[in-house]
C-alpha positions as CSV (number, residue, x, y, z in Angstrom):
1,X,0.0,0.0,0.0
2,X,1.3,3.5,-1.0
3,X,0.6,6.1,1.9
4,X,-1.1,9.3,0.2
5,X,0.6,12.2,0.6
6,X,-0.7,15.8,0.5
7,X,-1.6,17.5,-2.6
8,X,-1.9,21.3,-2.3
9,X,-3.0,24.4,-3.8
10,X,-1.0,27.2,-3.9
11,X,-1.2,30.5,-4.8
12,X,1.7,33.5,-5.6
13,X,0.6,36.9,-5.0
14,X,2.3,39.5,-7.3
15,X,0.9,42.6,-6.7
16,X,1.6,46.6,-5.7
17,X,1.1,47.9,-2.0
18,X,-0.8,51.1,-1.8
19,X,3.1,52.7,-1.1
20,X,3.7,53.7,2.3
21,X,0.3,53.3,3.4
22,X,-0.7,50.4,6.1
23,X,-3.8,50.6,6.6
24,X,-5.2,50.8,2.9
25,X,-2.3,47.8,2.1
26,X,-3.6,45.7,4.9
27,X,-7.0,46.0,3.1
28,X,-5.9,45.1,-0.3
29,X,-4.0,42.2,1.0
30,X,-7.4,41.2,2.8
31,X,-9.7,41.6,-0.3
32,X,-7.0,39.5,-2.3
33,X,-7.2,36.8,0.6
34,X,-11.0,36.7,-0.5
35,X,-10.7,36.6,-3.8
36,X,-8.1,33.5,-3.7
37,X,-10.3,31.8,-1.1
38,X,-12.6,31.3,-3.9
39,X,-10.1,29.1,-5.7
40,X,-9.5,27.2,-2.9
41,X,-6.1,27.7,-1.7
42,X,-4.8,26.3,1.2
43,X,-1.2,28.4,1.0
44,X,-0.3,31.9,-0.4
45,X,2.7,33.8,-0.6
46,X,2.6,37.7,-0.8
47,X,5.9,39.4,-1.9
48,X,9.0,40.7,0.3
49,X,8.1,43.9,1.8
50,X,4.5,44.3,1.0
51,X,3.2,45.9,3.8
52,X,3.7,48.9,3.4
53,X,6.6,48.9,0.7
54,X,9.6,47.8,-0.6
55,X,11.0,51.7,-0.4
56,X,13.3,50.8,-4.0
57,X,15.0,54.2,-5.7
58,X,15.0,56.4,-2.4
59,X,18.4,57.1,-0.2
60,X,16.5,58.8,2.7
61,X,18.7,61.2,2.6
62,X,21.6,59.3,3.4
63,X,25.2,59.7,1.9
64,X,28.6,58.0,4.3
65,X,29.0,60.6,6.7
66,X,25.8,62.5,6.5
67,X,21.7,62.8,6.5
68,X,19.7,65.4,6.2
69,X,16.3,66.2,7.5
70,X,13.8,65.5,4.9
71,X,15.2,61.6,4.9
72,X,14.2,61.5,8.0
73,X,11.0,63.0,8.1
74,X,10.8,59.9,4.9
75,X,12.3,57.9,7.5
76,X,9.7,58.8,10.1
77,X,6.4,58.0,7.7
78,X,8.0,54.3,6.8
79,X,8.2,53.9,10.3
80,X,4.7,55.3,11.4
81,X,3.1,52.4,8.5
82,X,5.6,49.4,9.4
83,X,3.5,47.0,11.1
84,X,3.5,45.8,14.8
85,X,4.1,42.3,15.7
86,X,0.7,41.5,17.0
87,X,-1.0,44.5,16.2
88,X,-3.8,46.0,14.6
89,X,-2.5,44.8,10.7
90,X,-1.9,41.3,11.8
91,X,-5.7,41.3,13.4
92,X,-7.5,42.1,10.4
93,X,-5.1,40.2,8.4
94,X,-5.6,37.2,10.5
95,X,-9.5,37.5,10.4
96,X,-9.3,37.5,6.5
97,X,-6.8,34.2,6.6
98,X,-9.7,32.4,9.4
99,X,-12.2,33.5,6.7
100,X,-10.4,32.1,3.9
101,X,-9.2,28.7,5.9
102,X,-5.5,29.0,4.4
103,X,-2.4,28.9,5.3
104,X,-0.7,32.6,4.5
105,X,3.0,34.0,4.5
106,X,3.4,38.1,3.2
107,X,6.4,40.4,3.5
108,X,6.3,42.9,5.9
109,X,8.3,46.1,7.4
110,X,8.1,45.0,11.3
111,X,8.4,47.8,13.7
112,X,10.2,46.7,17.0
113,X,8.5,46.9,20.1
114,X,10.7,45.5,22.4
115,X,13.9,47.3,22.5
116,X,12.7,50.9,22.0
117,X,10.7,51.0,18.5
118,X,13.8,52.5,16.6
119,X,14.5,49.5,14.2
120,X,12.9,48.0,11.6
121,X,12.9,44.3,10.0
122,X,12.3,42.6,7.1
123,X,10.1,40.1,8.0
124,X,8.4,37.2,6.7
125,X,5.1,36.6,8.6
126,X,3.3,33.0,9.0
127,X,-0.7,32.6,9.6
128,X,-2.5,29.6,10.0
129,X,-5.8,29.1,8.4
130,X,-7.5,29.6,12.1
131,X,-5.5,33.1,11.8
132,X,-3.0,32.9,14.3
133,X,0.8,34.0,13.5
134,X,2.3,30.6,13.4
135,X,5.8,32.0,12.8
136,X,8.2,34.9,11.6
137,X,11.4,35.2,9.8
138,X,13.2,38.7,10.1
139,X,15.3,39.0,7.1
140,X,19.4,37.9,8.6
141,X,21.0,39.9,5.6
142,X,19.5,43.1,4.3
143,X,21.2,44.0,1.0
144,X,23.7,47.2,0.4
145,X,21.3,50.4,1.1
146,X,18.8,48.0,2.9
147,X,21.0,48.2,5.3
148,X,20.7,51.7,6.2
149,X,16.6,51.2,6.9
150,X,16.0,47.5,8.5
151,X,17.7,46.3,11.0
152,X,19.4,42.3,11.1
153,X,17.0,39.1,12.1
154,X,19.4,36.3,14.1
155,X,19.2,32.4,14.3
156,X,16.0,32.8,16.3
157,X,13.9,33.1,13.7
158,X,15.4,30.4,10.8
159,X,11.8,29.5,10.4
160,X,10.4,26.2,9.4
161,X,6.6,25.4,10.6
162,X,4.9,22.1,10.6
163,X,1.7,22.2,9.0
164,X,-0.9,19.5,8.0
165,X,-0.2,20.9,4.5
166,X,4.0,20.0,4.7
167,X,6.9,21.7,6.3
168,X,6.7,25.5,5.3
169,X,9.7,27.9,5.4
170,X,12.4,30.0,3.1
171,X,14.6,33.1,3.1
172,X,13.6,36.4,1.3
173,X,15.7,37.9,-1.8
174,X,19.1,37.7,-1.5
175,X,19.4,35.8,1.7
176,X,18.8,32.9,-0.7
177,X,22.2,33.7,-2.3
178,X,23.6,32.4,1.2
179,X,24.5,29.1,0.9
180,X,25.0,28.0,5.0
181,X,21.2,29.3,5.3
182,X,19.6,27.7,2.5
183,X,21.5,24.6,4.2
184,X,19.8,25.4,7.8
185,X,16.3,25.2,6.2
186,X,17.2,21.8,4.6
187,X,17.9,21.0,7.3
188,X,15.0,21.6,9.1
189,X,13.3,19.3,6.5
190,X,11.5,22.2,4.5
191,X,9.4,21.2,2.1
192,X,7.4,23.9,0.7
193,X,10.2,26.7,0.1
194,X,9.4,30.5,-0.1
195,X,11.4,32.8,-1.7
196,X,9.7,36.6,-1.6
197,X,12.1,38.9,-3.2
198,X,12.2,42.3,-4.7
199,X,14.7,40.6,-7.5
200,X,13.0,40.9,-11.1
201,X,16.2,40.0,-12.7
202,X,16.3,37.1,-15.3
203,X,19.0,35.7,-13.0
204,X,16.9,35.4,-10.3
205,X,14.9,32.2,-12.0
206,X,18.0,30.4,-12.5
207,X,18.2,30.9,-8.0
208,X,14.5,29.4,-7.8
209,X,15.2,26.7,-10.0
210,X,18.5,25.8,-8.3
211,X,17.1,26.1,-4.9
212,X,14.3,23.6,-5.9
213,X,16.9,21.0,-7.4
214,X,19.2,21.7,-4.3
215,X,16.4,21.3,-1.2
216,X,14.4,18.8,-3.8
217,X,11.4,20.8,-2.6
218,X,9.1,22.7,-4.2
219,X,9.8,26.9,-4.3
220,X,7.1,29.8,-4.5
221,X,9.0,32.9,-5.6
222,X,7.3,36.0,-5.5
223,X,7.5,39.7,-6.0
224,X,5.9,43.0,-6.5
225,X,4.8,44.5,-10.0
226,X,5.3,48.2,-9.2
227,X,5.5,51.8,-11.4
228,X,6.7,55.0,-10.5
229,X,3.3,56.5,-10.9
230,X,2.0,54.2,-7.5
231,X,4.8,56.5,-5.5
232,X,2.9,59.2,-3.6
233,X,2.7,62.3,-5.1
234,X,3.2,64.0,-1.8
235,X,6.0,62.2,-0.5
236,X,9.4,63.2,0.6
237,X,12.4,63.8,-1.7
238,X,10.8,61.9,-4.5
239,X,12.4,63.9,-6.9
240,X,15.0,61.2,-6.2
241,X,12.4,59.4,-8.2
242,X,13.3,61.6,-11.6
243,X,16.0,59.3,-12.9
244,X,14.3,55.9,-12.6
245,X,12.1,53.9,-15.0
246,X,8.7,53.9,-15.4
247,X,8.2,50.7,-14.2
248,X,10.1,50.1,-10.7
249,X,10.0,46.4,-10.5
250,X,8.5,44.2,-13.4
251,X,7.9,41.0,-10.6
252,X,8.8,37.3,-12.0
253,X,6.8,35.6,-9.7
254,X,7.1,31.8,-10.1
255,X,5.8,28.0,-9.1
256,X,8.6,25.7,-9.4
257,X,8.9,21.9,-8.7
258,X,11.2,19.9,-6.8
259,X,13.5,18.8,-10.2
260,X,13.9,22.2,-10.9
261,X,10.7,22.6,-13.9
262,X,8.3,25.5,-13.6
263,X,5.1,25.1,-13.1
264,X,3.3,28.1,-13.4
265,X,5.1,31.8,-14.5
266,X,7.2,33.4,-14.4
267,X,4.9,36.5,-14.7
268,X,6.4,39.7,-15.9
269,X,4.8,43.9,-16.3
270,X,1.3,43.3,-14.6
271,X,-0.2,42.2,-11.2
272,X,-1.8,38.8,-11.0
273,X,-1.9,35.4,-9.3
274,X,-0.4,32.4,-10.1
275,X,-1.9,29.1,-9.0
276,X,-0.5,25.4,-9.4
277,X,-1.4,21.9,-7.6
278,X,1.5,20.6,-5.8
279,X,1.8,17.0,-4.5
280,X,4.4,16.7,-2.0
281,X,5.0,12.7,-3.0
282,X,7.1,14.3,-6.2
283,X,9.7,15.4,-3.6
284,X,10.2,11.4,-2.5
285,X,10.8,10.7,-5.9
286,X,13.0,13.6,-6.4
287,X,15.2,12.6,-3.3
288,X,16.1,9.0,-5.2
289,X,18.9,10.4,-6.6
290,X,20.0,13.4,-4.6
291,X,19.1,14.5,-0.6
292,X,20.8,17.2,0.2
293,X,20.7,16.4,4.4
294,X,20.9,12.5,3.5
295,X,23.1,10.5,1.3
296,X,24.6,13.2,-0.2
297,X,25.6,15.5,2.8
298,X,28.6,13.7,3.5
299,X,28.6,15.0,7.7
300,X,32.0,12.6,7.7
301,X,33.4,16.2,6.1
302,X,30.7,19.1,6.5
303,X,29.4,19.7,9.3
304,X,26.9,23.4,9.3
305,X,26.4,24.4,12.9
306,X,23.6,26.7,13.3
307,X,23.2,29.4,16.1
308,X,19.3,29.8,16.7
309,X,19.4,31.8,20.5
310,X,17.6,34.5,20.1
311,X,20.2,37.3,20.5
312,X,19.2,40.2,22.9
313,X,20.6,43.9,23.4
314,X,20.1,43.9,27.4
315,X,20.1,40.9,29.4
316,X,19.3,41.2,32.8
317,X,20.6,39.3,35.4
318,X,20.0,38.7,39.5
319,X,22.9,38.0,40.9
């Protein structure tokens, strides 16, 4: 007898934020929950940074060895619409997802509320289809000028969750480039790999297709389809925006399968949703000849040791 394993249906959400605005993202990002409830999804993945933006062509004011004040008052509005870790957002985002009976991950700017408020992360957020945040991943790497606006995620947060759909989990955008972490979440048995990004690159479906041959899992890449024109017409030192194209980010979403084929996009210039079947018994076949944490790890040689304590500022002690 042949024990059944899950088939699943999937869903990659390319879309736009309303830019720098929470609250009118968080609804969008509800009303497209609805509308792929309808198809029956039982996992969607929203892009890197959705809520509120992915901030791409703006310096906020910052040069080595100087800011100035209007970068910061840019600074200060991305910070007022990041979201808070539970909050409000996740609430109403939440409610949507135990509407909708799916599992959901979306990008988000998290606000820290434990160590002062001043940094922001990258995050990854995890809902289960009763709504609950079922896990995080802040982003371990921001990229050249990310790292002037978020902040760095830490072991802690390496996230895999066990679901009754498969073993959900990934890195976002150029994390995925770092070989020791794509390694920690094979290691942690992922089998349902997601990859949001803000990279609409060529290049970056060669990555997708690589990771799903490496992890011999499946891999949901996604990413925003965004023009200049969706920038705020009010907003600070967007005449930084002069020089840039007409359409900021093109997306590329993609579905691809554990032996590396696509199955649905990748989708380029427009917003839309991509929706494949997935059966996770394709990723036992595709381990027959490669298993990247079994017979082909070789642990007599490598050996990856991971650090997942969760790293804190102040630690208070009673002596």
């Amino acid at each position: 007898m042949v024990e059944q394993m899950p088939k699943v249906k999937v869903a990659v959400v390319q879309a736009a934020p309303v830019l720098f605005n929470r609250e009118a993202t968080v609804e969008k990002t509800c009303e497209l929950i609805q509308k792929i409830a309808q198809d029956k999804i039982q996992l969607a993945l929203f892009p890197e940074a959705f809520i509120p933006a992915y901030p791409r062509g703006l310096s906020f004011g910052m040069l080595v060895g100087s800011r100035n004040p209007a970068g910061r008052e840019l600074w200060q509005r991305y910070w007022q619409n990041a979201v808070e870790i539970p909050g409000p957002a996740t609430e109403a985002i939440g409610k949507a997802v135990r509407a909708a009976k799916l599992h959901l991950a979306v990008g988000v700017i998290e606000r820290d509320t434990q160590f002062g408020g001043g940094t922001l992360y990258c995050t990854l957020l995890y809902f289960g289809p009763d709504g609950r945040i079922i896990g995080k991943h802040r982003k371990i790497k921001p990229t050249a000028a990310e790292r002037c606006i978020w902040g760095e995620g830490n072991g802690s947060t390496l996230t895999v969750v066990e679901t009754a759909i498969g073993k959900i989990g990934g890195l976002i955008c150029w994390e995925n480039y770092m070989p020791l972490a794509r390694m920690a979440m094979y290691g942690k048995g992922v089998e349902i790999y997601l990859a949001p990004t803000a990279d609409a690159r060529d290049s970056w479906q060669s990555s997708l297709r690589h990771i799903a041959c490496e992890g011999r899992c499946f891999v949901l890449g996604c990413n925003q389809f965004v023009t200049k024109a969706m920038y705020p017409a009010e907003l600070q030192i967007l005449d930084e925006m002069q020089s840039q194209p007409e359409i900021m980010c093109r997306g590329g979403s993609a579905i691809i399968s554990p032996m590396g084929d696509v199955l649905a996009g990748p989708l380029y210039d427009e917003e839309g949703i991509l929706l494949a079947e997935i059966d996770l018994a394709d990723i036992v076949k595709a381990k027959l000849d490669f298993d990247v944490t079994g017979h082909y790890s070789r642990p007599d040689i490598f050996q990856l040791i991971v650090n997942e304590k969760q790293m804190e500022p102040i630690v208070n002690k009673t002596v």
